[in-house]
C-alpha positions as CSV (number, residue, x, y, z in Angstrom):
1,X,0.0,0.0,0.0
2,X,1.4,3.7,-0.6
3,X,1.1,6.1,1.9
4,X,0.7,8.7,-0.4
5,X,-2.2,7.0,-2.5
6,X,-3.4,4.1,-0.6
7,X,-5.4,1.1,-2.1
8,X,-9.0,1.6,-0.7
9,X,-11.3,-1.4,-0.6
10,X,-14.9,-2.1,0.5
11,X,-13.8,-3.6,3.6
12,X,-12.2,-0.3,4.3
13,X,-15.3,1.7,3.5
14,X,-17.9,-0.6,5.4
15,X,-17.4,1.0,9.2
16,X,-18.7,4.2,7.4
17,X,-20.8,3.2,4.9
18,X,-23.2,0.9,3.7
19,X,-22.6,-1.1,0.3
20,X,-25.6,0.2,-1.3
21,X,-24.9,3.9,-0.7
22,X,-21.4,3.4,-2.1
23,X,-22.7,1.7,-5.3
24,X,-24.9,4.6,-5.3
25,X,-22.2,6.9,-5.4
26,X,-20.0,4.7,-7.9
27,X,-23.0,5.0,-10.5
28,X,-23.9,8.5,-9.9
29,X,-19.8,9.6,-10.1
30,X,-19.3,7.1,-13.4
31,X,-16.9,4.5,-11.3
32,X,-16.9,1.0,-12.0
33,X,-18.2,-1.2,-8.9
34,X,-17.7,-4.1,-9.5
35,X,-14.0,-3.8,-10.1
36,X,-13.6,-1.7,-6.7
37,X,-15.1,-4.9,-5.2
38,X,-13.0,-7.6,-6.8
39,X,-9.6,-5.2,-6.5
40,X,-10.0,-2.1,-4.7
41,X,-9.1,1.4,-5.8
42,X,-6.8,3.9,-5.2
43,X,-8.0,6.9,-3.6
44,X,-7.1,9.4,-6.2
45,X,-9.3,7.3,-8.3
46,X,-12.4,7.3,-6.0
47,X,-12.1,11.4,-5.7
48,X,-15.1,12.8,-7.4
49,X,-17.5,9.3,-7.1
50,X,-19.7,11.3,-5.2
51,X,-18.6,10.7,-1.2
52,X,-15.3,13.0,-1.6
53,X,-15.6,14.3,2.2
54,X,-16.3,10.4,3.5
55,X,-13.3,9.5,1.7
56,X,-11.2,11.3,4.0
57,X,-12.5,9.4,7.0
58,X,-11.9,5.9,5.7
59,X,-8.0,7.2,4.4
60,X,-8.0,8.5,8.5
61,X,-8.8,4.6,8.9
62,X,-6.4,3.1,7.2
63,X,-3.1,5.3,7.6
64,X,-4.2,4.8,11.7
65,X,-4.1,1.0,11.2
66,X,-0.9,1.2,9.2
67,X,1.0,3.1,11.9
C-alpha cells in the first residue's frame, strides 16, 4: 500500500458506509463497482465518485491501522 495513494477497498469503506450507498455513489460519479469490489481502488481514483468528504474518513482509517 502507498502512503501517499493508498489502495482503498470495501472492507475499508464498510465501518462508514453501507454497500448500497457506495454503489450509489459509484454509479452516480461514473466509477466502476464491481472492479472496486473484486480489487480495490486507489484513492485518487475514487475522488469525485460522489462521497469525496467520507473518503477522508476511511484514508484517516487506514493510515491509523498502518502506523
Amino acid at each position: 500500500m502507498s502512503e501517499v495513494d493508498p489502495i482503498v477497498t470495501i472492507s475499508d469503506i464498510r465501518p462508514f458506509f453501507c454497500v448500497k450507498g457506495v454503489r450509489k455513489a459509484f454509479a452516480a460519479g461514473g466509477g466502476d463497482f464491481d472492479h472496486f469490489l473484486r480489487h480495490g481502488m486507489p484513492a485518487s481514483e475514487l475522488r469525485g465518485k460522489g462521497f469525496d468528504a467520507q473518503l477522508d474518513r476511511v484514508l484517516d482509517a487506514i493510515r491509523s491501522r498502518a502506523s
